[in-house]
VEXKOLVO-396136 format. One line per field, with one value per residue (C-alpha): residue number from 1; residue in one letter; x, z, y. Coordinates in steps of 0.25 Angstrom, whole numbers, plus 5000, padded with zeros to 4 digits. Each point is the difference from the previous one (the first is absolute). Layout:
<recs>
num: c(NUM	...)
residuo: c(A	...)
c1: c(X	...)
c3: c(Z	...)
c2: c(Y	...)
</recs>
This chain:
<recs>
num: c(1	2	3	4	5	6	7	8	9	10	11	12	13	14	15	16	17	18	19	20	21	22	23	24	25	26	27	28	29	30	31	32	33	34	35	36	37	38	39	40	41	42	43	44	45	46	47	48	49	50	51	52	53	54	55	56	57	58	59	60	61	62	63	64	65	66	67	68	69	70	71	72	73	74	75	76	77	78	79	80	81	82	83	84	85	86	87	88	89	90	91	92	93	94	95	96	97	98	99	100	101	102	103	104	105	106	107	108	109	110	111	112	113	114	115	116	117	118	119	120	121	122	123	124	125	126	127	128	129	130	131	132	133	134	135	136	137	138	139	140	141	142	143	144	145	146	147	148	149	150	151	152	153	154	155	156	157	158	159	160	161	162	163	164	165	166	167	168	169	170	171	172	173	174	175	176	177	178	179	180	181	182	183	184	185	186	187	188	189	190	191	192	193	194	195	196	197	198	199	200	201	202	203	204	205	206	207	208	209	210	211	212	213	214	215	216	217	218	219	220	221	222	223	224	225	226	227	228	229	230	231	232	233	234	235	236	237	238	239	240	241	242	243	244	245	246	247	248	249	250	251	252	253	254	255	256	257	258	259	260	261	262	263	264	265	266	267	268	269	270	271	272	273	274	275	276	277	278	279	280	281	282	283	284	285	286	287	288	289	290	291	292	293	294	295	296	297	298	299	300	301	302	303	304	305	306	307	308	309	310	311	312	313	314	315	316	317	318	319	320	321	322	323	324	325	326	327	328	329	330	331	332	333	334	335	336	337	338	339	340	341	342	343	344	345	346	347	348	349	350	351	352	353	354	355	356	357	358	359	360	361	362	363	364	365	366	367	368	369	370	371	372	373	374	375	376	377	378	379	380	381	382	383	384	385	386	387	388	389	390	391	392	393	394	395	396	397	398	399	400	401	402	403	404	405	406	407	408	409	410	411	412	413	414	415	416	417	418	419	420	421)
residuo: c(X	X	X	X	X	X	X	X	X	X	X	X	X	X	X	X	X	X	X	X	X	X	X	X	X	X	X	X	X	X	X	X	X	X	X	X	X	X	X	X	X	X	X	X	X	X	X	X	X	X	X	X	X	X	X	X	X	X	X	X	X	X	X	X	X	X	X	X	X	X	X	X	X	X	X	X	X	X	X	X	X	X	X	X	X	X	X	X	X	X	X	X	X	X	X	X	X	X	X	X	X	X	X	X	X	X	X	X	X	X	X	X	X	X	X	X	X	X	X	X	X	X	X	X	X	X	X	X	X	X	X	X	X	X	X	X	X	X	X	X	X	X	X	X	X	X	X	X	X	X	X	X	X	X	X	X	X	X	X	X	X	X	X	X	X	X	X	X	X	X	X	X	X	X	X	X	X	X	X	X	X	X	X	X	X	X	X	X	X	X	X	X	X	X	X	X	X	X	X	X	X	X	X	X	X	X	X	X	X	X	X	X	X	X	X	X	X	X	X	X	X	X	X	X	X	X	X	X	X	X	X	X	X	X	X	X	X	X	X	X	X	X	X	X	X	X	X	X	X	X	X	X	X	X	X	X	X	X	X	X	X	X	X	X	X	X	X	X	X	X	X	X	X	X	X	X	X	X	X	X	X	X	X	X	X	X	X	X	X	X	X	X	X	X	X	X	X	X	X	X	X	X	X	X	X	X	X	X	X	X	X	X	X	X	X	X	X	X	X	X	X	X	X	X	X	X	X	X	X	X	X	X	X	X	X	X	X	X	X	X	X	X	X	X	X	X	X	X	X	X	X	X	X	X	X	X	X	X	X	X	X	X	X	X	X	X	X	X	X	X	X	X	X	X	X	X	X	X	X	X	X	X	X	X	X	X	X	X	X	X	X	X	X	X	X	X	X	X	X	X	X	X	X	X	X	X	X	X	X	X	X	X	X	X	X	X	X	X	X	X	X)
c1: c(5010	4991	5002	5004	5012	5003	5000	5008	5011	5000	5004	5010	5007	5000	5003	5011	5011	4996	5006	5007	5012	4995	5003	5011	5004	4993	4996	4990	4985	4999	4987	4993	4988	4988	4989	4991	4990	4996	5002	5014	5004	4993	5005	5017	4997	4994	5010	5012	4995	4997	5014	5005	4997	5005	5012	4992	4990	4989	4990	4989	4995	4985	4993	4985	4995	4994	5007	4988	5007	4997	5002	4985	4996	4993	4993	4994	4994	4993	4996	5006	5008	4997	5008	5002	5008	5010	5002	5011	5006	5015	5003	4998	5014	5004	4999	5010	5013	4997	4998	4988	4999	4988	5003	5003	5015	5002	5015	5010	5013	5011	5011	4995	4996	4984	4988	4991	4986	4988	5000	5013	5008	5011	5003	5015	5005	5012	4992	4985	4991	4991	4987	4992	4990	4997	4994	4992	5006	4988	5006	5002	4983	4994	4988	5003	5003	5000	4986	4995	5004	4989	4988	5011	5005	5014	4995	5018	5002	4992	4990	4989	5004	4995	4986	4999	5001	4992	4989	5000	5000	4988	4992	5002	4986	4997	5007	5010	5014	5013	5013	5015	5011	5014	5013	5014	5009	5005	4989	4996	4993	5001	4989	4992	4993	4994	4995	4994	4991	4996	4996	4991	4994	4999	4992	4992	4997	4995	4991	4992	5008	5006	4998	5009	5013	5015	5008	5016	5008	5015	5013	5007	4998	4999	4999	5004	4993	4991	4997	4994	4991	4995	4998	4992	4992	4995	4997	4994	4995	4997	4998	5002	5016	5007	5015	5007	5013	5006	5002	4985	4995	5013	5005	4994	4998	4993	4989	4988	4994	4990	4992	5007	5006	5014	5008	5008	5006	4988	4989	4993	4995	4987	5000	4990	5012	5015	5010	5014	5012	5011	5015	5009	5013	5008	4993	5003	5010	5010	4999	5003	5012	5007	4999	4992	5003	4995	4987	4997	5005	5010	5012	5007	5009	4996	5008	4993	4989	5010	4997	5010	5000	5003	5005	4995	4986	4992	4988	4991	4985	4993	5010	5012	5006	5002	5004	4990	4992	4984	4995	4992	4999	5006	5011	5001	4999	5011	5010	4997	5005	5013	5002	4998	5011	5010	4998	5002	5014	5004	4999	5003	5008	4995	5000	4994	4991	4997	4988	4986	4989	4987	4987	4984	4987	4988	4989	4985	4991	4988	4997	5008	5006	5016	5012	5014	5013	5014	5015	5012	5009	5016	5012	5006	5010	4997	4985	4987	4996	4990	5004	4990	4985	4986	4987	4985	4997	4988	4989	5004	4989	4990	5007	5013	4995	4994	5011	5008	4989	5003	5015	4997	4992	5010	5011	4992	4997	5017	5004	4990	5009	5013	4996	4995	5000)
c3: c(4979	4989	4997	4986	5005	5012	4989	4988	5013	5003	4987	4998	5013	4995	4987	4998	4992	5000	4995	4989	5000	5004	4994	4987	4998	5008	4993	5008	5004	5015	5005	5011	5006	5007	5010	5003	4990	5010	5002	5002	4992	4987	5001	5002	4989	4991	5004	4997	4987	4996	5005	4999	4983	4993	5008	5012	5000	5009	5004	5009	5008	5007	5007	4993	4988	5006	5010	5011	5006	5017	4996	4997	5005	5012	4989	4995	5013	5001	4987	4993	4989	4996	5001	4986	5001	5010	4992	4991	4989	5002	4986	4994	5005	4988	4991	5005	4997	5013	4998	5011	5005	5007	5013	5014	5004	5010	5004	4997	4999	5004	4997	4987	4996	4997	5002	5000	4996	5004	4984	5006	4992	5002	4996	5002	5002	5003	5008	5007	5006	5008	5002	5010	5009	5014	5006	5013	5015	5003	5010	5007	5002	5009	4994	4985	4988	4986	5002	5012	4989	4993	5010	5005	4987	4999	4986	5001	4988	4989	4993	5006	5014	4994	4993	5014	5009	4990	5002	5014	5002	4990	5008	5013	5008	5006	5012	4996	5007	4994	5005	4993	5006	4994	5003	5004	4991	4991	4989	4988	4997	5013	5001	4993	5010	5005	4984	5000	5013	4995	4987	5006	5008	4987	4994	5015	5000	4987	4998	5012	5011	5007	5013	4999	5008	4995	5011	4996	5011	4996	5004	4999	5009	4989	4985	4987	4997	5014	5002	4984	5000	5016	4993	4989	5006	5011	4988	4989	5011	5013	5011	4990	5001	5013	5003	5011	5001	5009	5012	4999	4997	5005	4990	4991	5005	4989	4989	5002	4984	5004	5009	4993	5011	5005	5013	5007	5012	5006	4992	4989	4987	4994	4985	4988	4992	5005	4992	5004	4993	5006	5001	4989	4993	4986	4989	5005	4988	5003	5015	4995	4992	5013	4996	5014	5014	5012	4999	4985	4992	4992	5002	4987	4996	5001	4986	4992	5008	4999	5009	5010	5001	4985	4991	4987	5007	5001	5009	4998	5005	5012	5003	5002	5012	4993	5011	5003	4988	5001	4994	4989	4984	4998	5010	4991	4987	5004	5005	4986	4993	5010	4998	4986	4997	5011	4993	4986	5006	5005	4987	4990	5007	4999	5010	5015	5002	5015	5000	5007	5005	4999	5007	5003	5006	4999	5008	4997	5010	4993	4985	4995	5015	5000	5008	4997	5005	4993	4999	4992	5005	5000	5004	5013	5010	4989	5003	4991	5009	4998	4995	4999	5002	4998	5006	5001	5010	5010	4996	4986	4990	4993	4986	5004	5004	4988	4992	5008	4997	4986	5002	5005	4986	4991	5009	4998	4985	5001	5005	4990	4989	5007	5003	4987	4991)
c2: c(5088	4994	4984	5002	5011	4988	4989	5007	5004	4986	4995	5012	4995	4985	5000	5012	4996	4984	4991	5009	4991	4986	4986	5003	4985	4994	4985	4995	5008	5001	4994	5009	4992	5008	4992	5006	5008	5011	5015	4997	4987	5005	5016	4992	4992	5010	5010	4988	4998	5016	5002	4989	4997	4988	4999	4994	4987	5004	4990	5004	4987	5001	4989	5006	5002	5012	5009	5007	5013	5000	5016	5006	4988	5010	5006	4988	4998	5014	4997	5011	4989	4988	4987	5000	5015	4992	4989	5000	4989	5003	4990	5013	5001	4993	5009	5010	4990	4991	4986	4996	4987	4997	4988	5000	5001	4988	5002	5009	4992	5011	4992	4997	5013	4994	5001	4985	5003	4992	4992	4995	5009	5009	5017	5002	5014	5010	5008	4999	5010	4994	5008	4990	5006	4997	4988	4999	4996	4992	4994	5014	5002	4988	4993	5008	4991	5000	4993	5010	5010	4996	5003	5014	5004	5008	5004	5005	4991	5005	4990	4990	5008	5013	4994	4992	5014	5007	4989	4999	5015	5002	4988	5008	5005	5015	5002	4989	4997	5001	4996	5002	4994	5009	4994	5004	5008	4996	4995	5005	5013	5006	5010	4990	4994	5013	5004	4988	5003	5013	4993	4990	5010	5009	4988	4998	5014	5002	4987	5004	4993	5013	4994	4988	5002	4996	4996	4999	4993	5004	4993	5013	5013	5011	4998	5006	5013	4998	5015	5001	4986	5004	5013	4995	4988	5011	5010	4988	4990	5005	4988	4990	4997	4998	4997	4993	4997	4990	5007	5002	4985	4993	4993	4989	4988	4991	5000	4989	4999	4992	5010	5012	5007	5004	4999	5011	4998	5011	4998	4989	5009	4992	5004	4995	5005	4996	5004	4995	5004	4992	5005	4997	4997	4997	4991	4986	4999	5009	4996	4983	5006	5004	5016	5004	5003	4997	5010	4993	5012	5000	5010	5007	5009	5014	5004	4989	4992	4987	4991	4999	4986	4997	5011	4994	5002	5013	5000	5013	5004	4995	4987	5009	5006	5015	5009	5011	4998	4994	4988	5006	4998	5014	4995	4988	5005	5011	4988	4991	5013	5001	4984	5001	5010	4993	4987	5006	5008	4987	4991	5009	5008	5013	5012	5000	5013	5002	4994	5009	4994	5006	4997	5006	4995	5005	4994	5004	5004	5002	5002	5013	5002	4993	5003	4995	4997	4998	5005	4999	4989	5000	4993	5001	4993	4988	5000	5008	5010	5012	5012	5009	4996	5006	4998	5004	5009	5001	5011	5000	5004	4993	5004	4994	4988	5000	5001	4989	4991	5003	4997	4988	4996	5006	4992	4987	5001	5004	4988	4991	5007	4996	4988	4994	5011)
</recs>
């Protein structure tokens, strides 16, 4: 299935029939409010006000002038893009019908159906997507901090993390250590990590450091597409990654910035690169506003991504608790498009398709050599569920790798256009 056969499906499924009645006598505009200007907050609010027309006010609220995509981030690391292609102006927003405002939301007050911004001001609304991110547990990884982060980058938060990793990974001598610290599910981009390994070692490799080693220390005992990068890492980078799960190392115990090394309950790794990526929950905002649950995800309705705590809210991408469905911009960008049309059915009265979630990653290995994962995602027993799923497969050949690494491009210059057009 081509991405523009799975895009033109996805909009056919969203959009049939909507709003083909909606809003006769109505005196008032609604107000639909989106946080958030990423994959998923900018695709709901685009979609709103394409749908949507002048009988819905859509406001598009983001905390940065410019929005830095963690997606292709990996690529910039292998230094295959530049910063420049993942850094996006989502104002341009504006000139699709969306009124912008550029500030930091401080509170969501749900009784008063408002947001208070960091002028002091406040955006009222009817209805609010909320499109936050992730933030860091921390508190979870002994001896990690948002200052430790700074000597052990995440580079999961796309920005002065990513320039940082990139740095550090180009100051890095023959035969050099490197060690990555991959959290428990769930996080975002879950085979990311492991693309990211086989990056570094792709930019190892192929600036005359072939002999440095990659040791990833995972929380987890198997990983998203596992055969495929095992397969690939022996195939592109023989001896240079290794991977060892917990029952292997024993667990993680803490991380020393200062010397640059990590604890396990059987060994200490030394590295002159540490690379922690701590575990993860919902943006900070919609957690404060009393929309998450005792994990820091927030739960929402399967038919509509309303939160289930508030159902004026919707929480959509990495912050939600969406069934079986991965925290990915393709997840997110499908669930704004799903938001966007049950917001619109629920101001304006119009009708309620079954909504489809759609979702694909491809992960690069090396340049030209990608595998993917995805599926098609429905509605059952009140929960999104899979149903029906592709992937990559081992020993595939060197032609449709090739191709899936041209997905992958046409997918990201896909999601630009959706995104800001």
């Amino acid at each position: 299935m081509t991405i523009t056969r799975r895009r033109l499906l996805e909009l056919a499924i969203v959009g049939s029939g909507l709003l083909a009645g909606a809003g006769p006598g109505r005196s008032a505009v609604p107000r639909l409010v989106v946080v958030g200007g990423g994959p998923g907050g900018a695709v709901a609010a685009r979609t709103a006000s394409r749908l949507g027309g002048d009988r819905v006010h859509v406001t598009l609220v983001e905390a940065n002038p410019t929005y830095v995509s963690c997606f292709f981030s990996n690529w910039v690391v292998a230094g295959l893009r530049t910063m420049a292609d993942i850094t996006h102006r989502p104002a341009q927003a504006g000139e699709h019908g969306i009124d912008v405002v550029t500030a930091r939301v401080e509170a969501i007050d749900r009784e008063g159906k408002a947001l208070r911004l960091s002028d002091g001001s406040r955006v009222p609304y009817d209805r609010l997507i909320l499109s936050p991110g992730v933030d860091f547990r921390f508190d979870t990884v002994a001896g990690y901090s948002v200052e430790a982060a700074e000597r052990m980058p995440h580079a999961w938060k796309a920005g002065p993390q990513t320039e940082l990793l990139i740095r550090r990974l180009a100051a890095l001598d023959q035969g050099a250590s490197v060690v990555m610290v991959v959290p428990p599910n769930p996080y975002r981009c879950p085979p990311g990590p492991y693309e990211r390994a086989a990056l570094m070692a792709h930019v190892l490799k192929t600036s005359g450091r072939g002999d440095a080693r990659i040791t990833i220390l995972d929380a987890k005992e198997s990983f998203p597409k596992q055969a495929l990068f095992q397969e690939g890492w022996e195939r592109h980078y023989p001896g240079m990654i290794q991977w060892l799960p917990p029952s292997v190392h024993g667990g993680l115990r803490a991380v020393e910035p200062a010397g640059t090394a990590v604890e396990t309950e059987f060994d200490r790794f030394d590295g002159d690169l540490v690379s922690v990526i701590p575990p993860q929950k919902a943006g900070a905002l919609a957690l404060d506003a009393g929309l998450g649950d005792a994990d820091g995800w927030c739960p929402v309705e399967a038919a509509s991504m309303r939160a289930k705590a508030d159902p004026s809210i919707q929480v959509i991408g990495d912050a939600a608790r969406a069934g079986e469905m991965p925290k990915s911009a393709f997840a997110a960008a499908s669930q704004g498009r799903v938001a966007a049309v049950a917001a619109l059915a629920d101001l304006l009265g119009g009708p309620r398709p079954e909504p489809r979630y759609f979702n694909t990653c491809w992960s690069l290995i090396a340049p030209g050599d990608a595998v993917k994962v995805g599926a098609l995602y429905g509605i059952a027993e009140g929960a999104i569920k899979s149903v029906q799923g592709f992937v990559s497969q081992p020993g595939e050949s060197a032609e449709v790798r090739r191709v899936s690494a041209e997905e992958a491009e046409a997918w990201h210059a896909a999601i630009l256009a959706d995104m800001i057009g």
